[in-house]
C-alpha positions as CSV (number, residue, x, y, z in Angstrom):
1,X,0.0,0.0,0.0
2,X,1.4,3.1,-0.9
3,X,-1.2,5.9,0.1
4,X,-3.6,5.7,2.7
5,X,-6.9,5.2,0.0
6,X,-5.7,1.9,-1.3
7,X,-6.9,-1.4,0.3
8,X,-4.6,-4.5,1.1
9,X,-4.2,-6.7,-1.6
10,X,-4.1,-10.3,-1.6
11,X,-0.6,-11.9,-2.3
12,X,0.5,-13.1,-4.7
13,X,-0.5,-9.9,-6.5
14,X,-0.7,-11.4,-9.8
15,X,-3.1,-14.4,-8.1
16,X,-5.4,-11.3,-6.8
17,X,-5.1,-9.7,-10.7
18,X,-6.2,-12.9,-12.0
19,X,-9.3,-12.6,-9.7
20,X,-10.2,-8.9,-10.4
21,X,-10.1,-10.0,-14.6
22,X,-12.3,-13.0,-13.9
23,X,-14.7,-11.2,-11.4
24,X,-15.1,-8.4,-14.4
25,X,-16.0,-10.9,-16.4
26,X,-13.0,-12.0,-18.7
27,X,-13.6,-12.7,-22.1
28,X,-12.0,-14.2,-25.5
29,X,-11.0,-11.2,-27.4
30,X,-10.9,-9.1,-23.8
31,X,-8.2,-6.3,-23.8
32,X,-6.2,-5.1,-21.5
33,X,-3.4,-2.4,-21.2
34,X,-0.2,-2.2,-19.6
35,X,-1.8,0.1,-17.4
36,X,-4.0,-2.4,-15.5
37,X,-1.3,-4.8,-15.2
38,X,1.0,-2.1,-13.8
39,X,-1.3,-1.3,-11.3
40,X,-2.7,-4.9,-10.3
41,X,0.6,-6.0,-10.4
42,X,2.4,-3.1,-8.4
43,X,5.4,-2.8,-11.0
44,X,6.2,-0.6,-13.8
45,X,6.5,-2.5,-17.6
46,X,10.1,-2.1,-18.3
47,X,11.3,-4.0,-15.1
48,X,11.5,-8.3,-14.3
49,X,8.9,-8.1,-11.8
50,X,6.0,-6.6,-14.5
51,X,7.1,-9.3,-16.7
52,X,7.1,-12.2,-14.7
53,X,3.9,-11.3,-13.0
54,X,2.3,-11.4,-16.4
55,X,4.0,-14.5,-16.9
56,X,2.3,-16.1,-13.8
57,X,-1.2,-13.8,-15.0
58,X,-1.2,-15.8,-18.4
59,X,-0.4,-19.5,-17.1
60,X,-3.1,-18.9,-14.8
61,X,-5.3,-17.6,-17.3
62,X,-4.1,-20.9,-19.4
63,X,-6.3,-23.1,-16.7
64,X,-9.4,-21.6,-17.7
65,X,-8.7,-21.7,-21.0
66,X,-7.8,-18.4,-22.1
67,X,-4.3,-17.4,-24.1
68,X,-2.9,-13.5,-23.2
69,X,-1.1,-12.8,-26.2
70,X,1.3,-9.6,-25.2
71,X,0.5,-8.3,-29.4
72,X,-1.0,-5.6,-30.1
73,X,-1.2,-1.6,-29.3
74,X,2.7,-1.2,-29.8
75,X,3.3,-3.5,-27.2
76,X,1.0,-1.6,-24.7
77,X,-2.0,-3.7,-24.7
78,X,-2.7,-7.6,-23.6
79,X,-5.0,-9.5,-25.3
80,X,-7.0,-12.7,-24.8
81,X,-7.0,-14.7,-28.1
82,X,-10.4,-15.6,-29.5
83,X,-11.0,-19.3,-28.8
84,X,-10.7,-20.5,-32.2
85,X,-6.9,-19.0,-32.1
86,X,-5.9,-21.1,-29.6
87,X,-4.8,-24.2,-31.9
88,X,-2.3,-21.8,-32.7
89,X,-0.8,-21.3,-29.4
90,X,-1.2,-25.4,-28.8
91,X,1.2,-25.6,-31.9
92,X,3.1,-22.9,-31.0
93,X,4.0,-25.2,-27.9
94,X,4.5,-28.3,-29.2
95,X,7.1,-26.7,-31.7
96,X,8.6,-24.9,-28.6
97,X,9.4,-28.0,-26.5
98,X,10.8,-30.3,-29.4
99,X,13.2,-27.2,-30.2
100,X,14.2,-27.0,-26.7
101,X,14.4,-30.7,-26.8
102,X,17.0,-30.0,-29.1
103,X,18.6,-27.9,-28.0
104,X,19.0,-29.8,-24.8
105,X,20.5,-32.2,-26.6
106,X,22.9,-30.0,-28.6
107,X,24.0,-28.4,-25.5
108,X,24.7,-31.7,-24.1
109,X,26.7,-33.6,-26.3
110,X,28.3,-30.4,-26.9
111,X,29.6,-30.1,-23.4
112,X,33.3,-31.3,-22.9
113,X,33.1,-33.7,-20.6
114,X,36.5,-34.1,-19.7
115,X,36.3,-30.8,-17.7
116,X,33.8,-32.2,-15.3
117,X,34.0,-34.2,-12.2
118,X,33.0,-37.7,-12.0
119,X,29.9,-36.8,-10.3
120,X,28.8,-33.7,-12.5
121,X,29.8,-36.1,-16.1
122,X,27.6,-39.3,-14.3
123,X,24.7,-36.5,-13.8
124,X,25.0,-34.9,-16.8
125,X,25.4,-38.3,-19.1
126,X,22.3,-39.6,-17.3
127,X,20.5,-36.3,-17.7
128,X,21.2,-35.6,-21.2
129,X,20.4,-40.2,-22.0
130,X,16.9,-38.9,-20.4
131,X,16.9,-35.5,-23.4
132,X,17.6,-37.5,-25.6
133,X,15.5,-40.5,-25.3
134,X,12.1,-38.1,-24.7
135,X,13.4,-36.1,-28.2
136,X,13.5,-40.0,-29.9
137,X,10.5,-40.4,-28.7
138,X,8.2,-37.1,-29.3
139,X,9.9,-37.2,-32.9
140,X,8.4,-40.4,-33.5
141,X,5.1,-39.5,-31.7
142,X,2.9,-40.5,-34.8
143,X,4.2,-43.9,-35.2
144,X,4.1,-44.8,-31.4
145,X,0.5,-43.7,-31.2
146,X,-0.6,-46.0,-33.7
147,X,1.4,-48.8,-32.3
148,X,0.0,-47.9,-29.2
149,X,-3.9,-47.5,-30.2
150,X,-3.8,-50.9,-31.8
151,X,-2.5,-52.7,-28.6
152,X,-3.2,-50.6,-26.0
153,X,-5.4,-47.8,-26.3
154,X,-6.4,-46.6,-22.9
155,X,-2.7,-45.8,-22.7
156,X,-3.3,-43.1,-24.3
157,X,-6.4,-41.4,-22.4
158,X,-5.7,-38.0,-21.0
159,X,-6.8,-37.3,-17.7
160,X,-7.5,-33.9,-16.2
């Protein structure tokens, strides 16, 4: 609280900012400006703290479905996608993890080993065995699944 007007907030702050956009009523295609996050949030846009409060803001947001894309206004505004646009943002993170995936694994086997300890290179060989085996195996996603839904199907049921 910084003047005598304003009412305690709730921490996490960007927990009781989630709240205020839901109890508004939050909507796909909502918009928001930096402005409300500045204030919800208690930081100013150019520093760590704004960013990684809207950071926690959107995977929040994520669990009730919505997507806050940062485009738009020159960067001011915040904007929940429309539903139909959030395919896009499930591809988006699919192609995100098999790059980092990657680039796990180039990182790894890029290391020089012979300048770690014995216990560092043991962690690090099991580690990056672990990388690469999941980056085998989400590249060859398709084939497993069939193999998987022929033998085994309810292998493959999501739950929630």
């Amino acid at each position: 609280m910084s003047d005598d007007n304003q009412k305690p907030r709730k921490l996490p702050l960007w927990n009781s900012c989630v709240e205020k956009m839901k109890k508004d009523g939050i909507g796909y295609g909502s918009t928001y400006n930096a402005e409300f996050f500045e204030e919800h949030l208690g930081e100013p846009r150019d520093t760590m703290e704004f960013a990684l409060g809207v950071s926690h803001v959107r995977r929040a947001l994520e669990h009730d479905g919505f997507y806050l894309s940062g485009r738009g206004g020159n960067g001011t505004d915040f904007r929940v996608v429309p539903v139909e646009r959030n395919c896009e943002v499930l591809k988006k993170y699919g192609r995100d993890a098999r790059m980092a995936l990657q680039r796990g694994c180039i990182l790894g086997t890029s290391t020089p080993l012979h300048l770690l300890g014995a216990e560092d290179r043991r962690r690090h060989e099991a580690i990056l065995e672990r990388l690469a085996m999941q980056s085998v195996l989400v590249a060859r996603t398709n084939g497993i699944v069939k193999v998987v839904k022929r033998h085994s199907p309810k292998l493959l049921s999501v739950k929630k």
